[in-house]
PDB file of N, CA, C, O and CB in Angstrom:
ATOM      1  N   UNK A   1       0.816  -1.183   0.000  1.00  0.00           N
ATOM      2  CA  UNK A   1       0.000   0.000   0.000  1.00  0.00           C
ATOM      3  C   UNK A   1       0.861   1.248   0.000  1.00  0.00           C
ATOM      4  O   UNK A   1       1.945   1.467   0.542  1.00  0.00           O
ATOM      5  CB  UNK A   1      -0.929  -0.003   1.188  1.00  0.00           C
ATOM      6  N   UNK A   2       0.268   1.826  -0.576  1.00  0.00           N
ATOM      7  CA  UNK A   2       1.112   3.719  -0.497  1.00  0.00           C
ATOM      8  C   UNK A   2       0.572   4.123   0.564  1.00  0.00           C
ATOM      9  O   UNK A   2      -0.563   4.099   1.042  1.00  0.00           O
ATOM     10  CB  UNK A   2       0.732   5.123  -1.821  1.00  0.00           C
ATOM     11  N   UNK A   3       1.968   4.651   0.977  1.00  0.00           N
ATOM     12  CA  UNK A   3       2.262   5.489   2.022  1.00  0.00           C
ATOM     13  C   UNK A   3       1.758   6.720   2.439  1.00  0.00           C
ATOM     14  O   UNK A   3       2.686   7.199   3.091  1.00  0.00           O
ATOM     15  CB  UNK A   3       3.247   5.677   1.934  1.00  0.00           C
ATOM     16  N   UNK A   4       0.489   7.808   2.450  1.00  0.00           N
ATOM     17  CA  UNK A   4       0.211   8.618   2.370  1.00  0.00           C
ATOM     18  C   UNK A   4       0.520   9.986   3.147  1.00  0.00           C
ATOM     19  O   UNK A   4      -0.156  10.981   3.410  1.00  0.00           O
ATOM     20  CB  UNK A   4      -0.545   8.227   2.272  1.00  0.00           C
ATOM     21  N   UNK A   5       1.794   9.607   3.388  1.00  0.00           N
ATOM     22  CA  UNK A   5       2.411  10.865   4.938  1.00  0.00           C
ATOM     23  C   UNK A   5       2.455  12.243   3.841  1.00  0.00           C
ATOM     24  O   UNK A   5       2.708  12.410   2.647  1.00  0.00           O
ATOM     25  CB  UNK A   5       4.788  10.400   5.949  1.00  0.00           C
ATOM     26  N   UNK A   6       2.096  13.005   4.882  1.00  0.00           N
ATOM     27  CA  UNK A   6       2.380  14.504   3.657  1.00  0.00           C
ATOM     28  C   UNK A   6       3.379  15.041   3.912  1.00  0.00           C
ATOM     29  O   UNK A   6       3.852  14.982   5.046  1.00  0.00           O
ATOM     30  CB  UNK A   6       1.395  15.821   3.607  1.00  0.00           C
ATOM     31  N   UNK A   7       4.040  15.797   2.780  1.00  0.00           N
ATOM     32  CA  UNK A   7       5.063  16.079   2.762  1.00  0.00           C
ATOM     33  C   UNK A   7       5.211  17.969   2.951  1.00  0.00           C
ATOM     34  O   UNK A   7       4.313  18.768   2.687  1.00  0.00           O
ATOM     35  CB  UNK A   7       5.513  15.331   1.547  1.00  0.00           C
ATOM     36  N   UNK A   8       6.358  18.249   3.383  1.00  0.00           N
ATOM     37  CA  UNK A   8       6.610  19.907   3.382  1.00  0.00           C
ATOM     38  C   UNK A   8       7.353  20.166   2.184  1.00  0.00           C
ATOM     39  O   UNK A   8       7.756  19.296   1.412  1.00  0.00           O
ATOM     40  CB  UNK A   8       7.508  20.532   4.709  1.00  0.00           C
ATOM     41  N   UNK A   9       7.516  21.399   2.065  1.00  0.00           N
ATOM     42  CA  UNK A   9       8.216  22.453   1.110  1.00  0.00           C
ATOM     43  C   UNK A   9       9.551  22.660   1.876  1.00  0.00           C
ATOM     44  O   UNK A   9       9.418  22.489   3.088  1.00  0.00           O
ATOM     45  CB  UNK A   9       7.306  23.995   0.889  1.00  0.00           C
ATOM     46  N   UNK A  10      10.515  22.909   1.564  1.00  0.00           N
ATOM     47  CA  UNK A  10      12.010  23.048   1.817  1.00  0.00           C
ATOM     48  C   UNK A  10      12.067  24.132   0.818  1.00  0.00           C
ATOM     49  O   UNK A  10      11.518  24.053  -0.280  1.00  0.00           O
ATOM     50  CB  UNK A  10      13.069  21.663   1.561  1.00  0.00           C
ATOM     51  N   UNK A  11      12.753  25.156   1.234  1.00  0.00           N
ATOM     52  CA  UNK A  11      13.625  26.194   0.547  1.00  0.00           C
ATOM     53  C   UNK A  11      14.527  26.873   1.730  1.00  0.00           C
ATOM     54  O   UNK A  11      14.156  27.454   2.750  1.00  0.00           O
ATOM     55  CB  UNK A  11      12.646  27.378  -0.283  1.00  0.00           C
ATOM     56  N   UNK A  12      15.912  26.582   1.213  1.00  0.00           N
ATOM     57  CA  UNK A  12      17.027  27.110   2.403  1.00  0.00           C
ATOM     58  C   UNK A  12      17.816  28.107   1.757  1.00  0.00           C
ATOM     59  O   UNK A  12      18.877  27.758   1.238  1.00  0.00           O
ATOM     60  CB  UNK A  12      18.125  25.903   3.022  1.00  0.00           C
ATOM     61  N   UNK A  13      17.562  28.934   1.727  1.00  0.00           N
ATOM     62  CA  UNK A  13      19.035  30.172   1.457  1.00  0.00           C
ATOM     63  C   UNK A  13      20.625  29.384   1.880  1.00  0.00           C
ATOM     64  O   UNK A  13      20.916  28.317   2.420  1.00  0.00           O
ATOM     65  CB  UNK A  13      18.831  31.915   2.898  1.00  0.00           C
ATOM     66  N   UNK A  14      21.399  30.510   1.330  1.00  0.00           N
ATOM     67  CA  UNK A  14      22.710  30.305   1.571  1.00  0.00           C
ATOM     68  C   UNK A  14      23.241  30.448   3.028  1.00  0.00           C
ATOM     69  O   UNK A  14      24.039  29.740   3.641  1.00  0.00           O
ATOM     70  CB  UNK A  14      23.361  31.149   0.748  1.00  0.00           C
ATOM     71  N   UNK A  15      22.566  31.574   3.406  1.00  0.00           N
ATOM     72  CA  UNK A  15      22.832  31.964   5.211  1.00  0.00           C
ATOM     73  C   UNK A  15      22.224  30.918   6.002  1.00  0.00           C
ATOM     74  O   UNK A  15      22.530  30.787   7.187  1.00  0.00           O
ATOM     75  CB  UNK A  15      22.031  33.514   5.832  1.00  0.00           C
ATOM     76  N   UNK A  16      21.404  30.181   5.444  1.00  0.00           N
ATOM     77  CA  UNK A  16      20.160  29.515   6.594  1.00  0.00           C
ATOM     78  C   UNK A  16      21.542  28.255   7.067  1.00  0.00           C
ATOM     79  O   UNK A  16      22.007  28.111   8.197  1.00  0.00           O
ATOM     80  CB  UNK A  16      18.046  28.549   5.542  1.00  0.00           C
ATOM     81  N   UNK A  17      21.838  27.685   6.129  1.00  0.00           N
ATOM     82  CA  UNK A  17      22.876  26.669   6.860  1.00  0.00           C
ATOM     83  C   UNK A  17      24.247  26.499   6.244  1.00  0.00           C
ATOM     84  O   UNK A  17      24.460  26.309   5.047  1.00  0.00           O
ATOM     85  CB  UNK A  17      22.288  25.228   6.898  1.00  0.00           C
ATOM     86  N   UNK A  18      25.076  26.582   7.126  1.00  0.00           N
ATOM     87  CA  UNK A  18      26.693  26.429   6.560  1.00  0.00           C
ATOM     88  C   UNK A  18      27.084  24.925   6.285  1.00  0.00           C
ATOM     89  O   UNK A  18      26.437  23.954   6.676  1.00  0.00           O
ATOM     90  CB  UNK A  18      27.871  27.023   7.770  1.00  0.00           C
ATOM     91  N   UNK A  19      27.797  24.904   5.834  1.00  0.00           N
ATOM     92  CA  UNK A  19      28.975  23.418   5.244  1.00  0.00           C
ATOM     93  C   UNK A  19      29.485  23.068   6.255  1.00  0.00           C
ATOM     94  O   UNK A  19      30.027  23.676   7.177  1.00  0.00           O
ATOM     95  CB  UNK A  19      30.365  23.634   4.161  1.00  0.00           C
ATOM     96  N   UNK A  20      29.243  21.788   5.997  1.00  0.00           N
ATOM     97  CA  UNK A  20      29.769  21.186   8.043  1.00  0.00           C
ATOM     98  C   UNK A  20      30.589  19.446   7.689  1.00  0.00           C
ATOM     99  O   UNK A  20      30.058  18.497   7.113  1.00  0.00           O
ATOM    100  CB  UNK A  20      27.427  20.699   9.642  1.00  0.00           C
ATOM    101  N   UNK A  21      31.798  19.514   8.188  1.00  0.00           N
ATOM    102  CA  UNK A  21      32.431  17.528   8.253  1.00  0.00           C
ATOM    103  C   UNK A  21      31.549  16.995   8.739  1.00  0.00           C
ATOM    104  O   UNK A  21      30.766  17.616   9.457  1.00  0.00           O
ATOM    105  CB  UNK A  21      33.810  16.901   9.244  1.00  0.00           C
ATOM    106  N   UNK A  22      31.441  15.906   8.532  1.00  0.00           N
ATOM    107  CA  UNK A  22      31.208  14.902   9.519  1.00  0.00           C
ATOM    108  C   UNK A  22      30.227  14.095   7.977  1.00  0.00           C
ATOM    109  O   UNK A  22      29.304  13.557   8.588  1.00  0.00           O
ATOM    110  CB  UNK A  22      30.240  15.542  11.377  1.00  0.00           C
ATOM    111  N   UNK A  23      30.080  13.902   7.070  1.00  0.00           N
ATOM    112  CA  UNK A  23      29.384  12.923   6.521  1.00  0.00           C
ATOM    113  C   UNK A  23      30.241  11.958   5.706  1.00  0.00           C
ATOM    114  O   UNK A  23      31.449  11.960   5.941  1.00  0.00           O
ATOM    115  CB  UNK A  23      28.368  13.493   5.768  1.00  0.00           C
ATOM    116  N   UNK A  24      29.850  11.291   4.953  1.00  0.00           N
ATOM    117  CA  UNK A  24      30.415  10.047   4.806  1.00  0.00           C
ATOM    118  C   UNK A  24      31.707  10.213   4.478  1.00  0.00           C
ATOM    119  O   UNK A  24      32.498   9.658   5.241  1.00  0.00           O
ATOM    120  CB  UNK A  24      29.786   9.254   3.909  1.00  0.00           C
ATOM    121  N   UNK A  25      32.147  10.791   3.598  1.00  0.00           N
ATOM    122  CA  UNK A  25      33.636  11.293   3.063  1.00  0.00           C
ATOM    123  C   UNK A  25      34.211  12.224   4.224  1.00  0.00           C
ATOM    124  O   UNK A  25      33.310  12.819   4.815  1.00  0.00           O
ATOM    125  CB  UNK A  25      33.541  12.262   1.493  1.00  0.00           C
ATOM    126  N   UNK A  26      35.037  12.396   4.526  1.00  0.00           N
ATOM    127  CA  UNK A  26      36.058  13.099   5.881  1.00  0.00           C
ATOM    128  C   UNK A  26      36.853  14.171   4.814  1.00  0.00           C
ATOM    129  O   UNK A  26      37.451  15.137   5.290  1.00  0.00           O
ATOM    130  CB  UNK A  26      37.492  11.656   6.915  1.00  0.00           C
ATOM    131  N   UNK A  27      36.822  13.938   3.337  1.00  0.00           N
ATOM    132  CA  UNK A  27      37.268  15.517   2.433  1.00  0.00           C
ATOM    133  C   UNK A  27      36.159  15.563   2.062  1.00  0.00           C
ATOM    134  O   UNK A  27      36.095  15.163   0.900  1.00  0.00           O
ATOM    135  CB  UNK A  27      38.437  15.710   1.087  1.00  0.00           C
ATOM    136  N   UNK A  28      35.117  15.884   2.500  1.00  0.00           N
ATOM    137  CA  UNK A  28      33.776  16.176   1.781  1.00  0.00           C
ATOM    138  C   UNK A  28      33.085  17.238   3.274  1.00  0.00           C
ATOM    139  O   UNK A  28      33.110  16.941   4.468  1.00  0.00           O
ATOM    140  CB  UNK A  28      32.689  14.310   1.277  1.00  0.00           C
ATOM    141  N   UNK A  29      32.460  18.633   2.537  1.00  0.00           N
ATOM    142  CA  UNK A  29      32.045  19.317   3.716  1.00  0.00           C
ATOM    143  C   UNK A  29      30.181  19.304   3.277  1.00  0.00           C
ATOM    144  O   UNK A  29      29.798  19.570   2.137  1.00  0.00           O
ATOM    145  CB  UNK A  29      32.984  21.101   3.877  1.00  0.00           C
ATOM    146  N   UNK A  30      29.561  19.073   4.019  1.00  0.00           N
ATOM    147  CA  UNK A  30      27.907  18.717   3.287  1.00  0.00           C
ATOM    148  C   UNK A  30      27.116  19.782   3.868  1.00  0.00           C
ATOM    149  O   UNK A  30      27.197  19.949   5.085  1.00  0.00           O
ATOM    150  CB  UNK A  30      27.062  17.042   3.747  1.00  0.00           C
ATOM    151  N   UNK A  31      26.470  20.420   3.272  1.00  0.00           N
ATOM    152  CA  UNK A  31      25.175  21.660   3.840  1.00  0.00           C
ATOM    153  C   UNK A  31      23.952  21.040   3.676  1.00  0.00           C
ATOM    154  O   UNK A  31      23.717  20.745   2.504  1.00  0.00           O
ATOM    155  CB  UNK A  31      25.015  23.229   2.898  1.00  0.00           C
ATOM    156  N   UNK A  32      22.968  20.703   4.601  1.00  0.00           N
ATOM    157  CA  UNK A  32      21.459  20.605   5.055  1.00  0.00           C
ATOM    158  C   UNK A  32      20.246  21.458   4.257  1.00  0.00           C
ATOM    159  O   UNK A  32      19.769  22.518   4.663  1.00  0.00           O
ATOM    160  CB  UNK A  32      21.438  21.112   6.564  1.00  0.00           C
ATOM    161  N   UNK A  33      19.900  20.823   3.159  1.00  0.00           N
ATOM    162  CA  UNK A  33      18.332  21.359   1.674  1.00  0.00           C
ATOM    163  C   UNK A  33      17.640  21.138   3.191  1.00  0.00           C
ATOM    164  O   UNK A  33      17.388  22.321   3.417  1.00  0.00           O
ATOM    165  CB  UNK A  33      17.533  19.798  -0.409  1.00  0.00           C
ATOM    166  N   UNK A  34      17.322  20.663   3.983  1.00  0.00           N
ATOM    167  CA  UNK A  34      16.286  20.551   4.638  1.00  0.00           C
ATOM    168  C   UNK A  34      15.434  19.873   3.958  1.00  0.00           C
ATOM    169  O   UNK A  34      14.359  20.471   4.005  1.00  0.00           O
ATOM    170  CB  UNK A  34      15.855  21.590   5.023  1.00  0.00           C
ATOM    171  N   UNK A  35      15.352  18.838   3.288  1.00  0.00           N
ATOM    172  CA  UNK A  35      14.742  17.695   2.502  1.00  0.00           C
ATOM    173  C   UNK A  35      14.207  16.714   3.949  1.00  0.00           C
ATOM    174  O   UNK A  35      13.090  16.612   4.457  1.00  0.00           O
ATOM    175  CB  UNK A  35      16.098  16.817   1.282  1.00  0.00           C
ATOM    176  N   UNK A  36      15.413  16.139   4.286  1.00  0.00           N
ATOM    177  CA  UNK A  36      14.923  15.266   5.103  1.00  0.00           C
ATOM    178  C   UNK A  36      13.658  15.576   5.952  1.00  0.00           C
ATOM    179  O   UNK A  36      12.588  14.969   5.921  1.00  0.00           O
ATOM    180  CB  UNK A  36      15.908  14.963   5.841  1.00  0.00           C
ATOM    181  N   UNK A  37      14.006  16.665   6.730  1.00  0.00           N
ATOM    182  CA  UNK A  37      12.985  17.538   7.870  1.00  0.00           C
ATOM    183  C   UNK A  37      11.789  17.700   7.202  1.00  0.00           C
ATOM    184  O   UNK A  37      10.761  17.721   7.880  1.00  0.00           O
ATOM    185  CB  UNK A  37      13.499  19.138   8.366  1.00  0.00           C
ATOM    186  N   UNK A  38      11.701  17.854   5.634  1.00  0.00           N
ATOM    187  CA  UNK A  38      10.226  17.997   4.771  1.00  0.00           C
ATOM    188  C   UNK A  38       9.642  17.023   4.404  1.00  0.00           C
ATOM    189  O   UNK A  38       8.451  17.186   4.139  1.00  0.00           O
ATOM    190  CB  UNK A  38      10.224  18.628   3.594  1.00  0.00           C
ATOM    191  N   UNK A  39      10.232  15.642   4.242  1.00  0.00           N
ATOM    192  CA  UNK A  39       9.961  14.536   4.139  1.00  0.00           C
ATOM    193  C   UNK A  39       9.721  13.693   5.249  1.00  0.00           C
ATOM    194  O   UNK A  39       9.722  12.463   5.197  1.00  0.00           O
ATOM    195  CB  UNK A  39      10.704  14.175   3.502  1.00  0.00           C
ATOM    196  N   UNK A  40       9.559  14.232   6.035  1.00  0.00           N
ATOM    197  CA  UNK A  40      10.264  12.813   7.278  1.00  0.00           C
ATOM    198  C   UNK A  40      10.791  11.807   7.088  1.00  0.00           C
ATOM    199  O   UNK A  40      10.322  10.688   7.295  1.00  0.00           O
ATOM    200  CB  UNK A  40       9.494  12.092   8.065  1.00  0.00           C
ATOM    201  N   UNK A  41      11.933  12.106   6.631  1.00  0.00           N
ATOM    202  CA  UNK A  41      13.313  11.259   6.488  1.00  0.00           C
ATOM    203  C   UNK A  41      13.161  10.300   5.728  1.00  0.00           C
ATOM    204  O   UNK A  41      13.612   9.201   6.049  1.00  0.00           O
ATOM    205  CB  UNK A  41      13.884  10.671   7.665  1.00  0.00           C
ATOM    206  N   UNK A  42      12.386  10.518   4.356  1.00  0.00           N
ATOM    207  CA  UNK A  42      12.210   9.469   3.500  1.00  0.00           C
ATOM    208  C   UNK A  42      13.021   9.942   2.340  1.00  0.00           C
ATOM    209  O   UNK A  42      13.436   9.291   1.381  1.00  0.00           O
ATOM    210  CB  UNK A  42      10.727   9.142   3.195  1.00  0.00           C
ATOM    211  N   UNK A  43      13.182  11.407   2.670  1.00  0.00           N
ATOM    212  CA  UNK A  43      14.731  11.537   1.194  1.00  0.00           C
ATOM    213  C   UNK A  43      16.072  12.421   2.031  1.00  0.00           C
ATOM    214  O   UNK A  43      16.187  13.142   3.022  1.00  0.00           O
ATOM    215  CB  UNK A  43      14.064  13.042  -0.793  1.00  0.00           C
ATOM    216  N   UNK A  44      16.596  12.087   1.392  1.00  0.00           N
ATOM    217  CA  UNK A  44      17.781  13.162   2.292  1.00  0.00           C
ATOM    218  C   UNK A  44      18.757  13.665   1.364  1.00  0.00           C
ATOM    219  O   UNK A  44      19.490  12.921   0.713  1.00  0.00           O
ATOM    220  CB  UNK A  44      18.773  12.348   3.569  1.00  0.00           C
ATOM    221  N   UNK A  45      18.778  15.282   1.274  1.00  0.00           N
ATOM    222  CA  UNK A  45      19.618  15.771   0.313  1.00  0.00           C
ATOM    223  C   UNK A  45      20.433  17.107   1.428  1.00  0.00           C
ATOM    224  O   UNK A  45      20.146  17.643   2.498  1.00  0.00           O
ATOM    225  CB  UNK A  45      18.588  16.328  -1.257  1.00  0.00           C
ATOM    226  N   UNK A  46      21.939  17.229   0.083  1.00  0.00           N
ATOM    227  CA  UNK A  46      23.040  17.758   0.964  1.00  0.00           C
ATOM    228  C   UNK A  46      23.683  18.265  -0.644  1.00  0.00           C
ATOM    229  O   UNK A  46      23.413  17.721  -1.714  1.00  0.00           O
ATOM    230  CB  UNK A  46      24.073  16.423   2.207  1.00  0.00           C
ATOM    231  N   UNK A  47      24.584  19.440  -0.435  1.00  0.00           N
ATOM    232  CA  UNK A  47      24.946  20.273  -1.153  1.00  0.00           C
ATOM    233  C   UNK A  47      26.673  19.566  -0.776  1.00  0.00           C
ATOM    234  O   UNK A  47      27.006  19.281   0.374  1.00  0.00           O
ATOM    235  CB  UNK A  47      24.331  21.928  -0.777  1.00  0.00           C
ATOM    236  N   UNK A  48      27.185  19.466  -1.454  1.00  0.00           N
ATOM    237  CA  UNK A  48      28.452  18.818  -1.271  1.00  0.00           C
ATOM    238  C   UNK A  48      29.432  19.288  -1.938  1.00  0.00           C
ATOM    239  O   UNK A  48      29.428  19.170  -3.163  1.00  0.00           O
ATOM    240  CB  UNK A  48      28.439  17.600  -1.525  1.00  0.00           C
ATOM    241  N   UNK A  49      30.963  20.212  -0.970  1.00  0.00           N
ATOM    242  CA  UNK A  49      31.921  20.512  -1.878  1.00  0.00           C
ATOM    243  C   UNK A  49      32.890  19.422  -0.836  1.00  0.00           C
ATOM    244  O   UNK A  49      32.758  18.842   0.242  1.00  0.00           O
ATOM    245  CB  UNK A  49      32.335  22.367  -2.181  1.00  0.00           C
ATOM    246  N   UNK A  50      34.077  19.596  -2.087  1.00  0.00           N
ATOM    247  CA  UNK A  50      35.362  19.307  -1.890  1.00  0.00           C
ATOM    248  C   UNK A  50      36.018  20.435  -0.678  1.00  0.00           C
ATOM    249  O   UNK A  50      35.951  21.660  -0.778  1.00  0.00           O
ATOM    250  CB  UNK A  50      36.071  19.365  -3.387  1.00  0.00           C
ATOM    251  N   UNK A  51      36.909  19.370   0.923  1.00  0.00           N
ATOM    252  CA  UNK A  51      37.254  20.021   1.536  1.00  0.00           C
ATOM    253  C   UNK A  51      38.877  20.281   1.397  1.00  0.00           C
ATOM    254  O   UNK A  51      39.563  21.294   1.538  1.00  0.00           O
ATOM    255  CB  UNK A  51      36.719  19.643   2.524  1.00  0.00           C
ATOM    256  N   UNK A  52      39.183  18.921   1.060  1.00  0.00           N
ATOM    257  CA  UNK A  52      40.419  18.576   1.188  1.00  0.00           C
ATOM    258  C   UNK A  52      41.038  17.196   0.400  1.00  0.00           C
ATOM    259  O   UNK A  52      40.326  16.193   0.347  1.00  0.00           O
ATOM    260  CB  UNK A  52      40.525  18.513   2.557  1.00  0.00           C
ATOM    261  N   UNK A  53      42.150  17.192  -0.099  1.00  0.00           N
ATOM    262  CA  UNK A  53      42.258  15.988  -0.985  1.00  0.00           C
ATOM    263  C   UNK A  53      42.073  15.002  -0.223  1.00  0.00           C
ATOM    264  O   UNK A  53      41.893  15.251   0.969  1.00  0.00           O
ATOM    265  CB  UNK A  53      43.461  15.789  -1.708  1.00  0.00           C
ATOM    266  N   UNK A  54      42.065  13.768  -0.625  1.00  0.00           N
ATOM    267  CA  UNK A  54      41.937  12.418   0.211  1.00  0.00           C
ATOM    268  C   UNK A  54      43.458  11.931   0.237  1.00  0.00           C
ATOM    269  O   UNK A  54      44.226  12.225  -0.679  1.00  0.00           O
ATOM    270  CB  UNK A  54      40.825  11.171  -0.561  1.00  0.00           C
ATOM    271  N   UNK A  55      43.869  11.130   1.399  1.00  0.00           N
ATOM    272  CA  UNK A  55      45.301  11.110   1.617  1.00  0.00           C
ATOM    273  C   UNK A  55      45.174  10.088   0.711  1.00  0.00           C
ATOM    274  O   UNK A  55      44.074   9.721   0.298  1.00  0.00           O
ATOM    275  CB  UNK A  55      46.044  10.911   3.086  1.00  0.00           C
ATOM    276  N   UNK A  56      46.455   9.490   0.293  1.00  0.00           N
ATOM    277  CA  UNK A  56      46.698   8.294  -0.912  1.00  0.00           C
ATOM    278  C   UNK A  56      45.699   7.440  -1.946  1.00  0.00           C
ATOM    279  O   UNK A  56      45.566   6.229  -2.123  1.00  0.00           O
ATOM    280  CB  UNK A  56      47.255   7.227  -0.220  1.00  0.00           C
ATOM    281  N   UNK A  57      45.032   8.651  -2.575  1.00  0.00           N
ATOM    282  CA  UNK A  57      43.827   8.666  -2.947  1.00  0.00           C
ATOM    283  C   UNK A  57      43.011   9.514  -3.844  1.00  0.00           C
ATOM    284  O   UNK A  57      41.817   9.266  -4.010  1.00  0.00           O
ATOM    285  CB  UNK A  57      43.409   8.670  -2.084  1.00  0.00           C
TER     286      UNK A  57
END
C-alpha cells in the first residue's frame, strides 16, 4: 500500500545553513536542503563541496 504521509516544502538560502564535516567522506564538507525535515526522512539531500584531498587517494 502507499504510504500517504504529507510532505513539506524546503527552501534554504545560503545563510540559513553552513557546510559542516562529519558525513560520509572526511574531504567532503555537506550543507542541510532541509529535505529530510520535509519529508520525514524518507529523502535526504546535501549540497556537497570538496574540503580537502583524500590522503593516498
Amino acid at each position: 500500500m502507499l504510504d500517504r504521509t504529507g510532505t513539506q516544502f524546503s527552501h534554504v538560502k545560503p545563510a540559513d545553513t553552513q557546510f559542516e564535516p562529519g558525513g560520509l567522506r572526511d574531504f567532503f564538507l555537506y550543507r542541510d536542503l532541509g529535505i529530510a525535515e520535509a519529508t520525514h526522512g524518507k529523502v535526504i539531500a546535501h549540497l556537497v563541496k570538496a574540503n580537502m584531498a583524500p590522503e593516498g587517494g
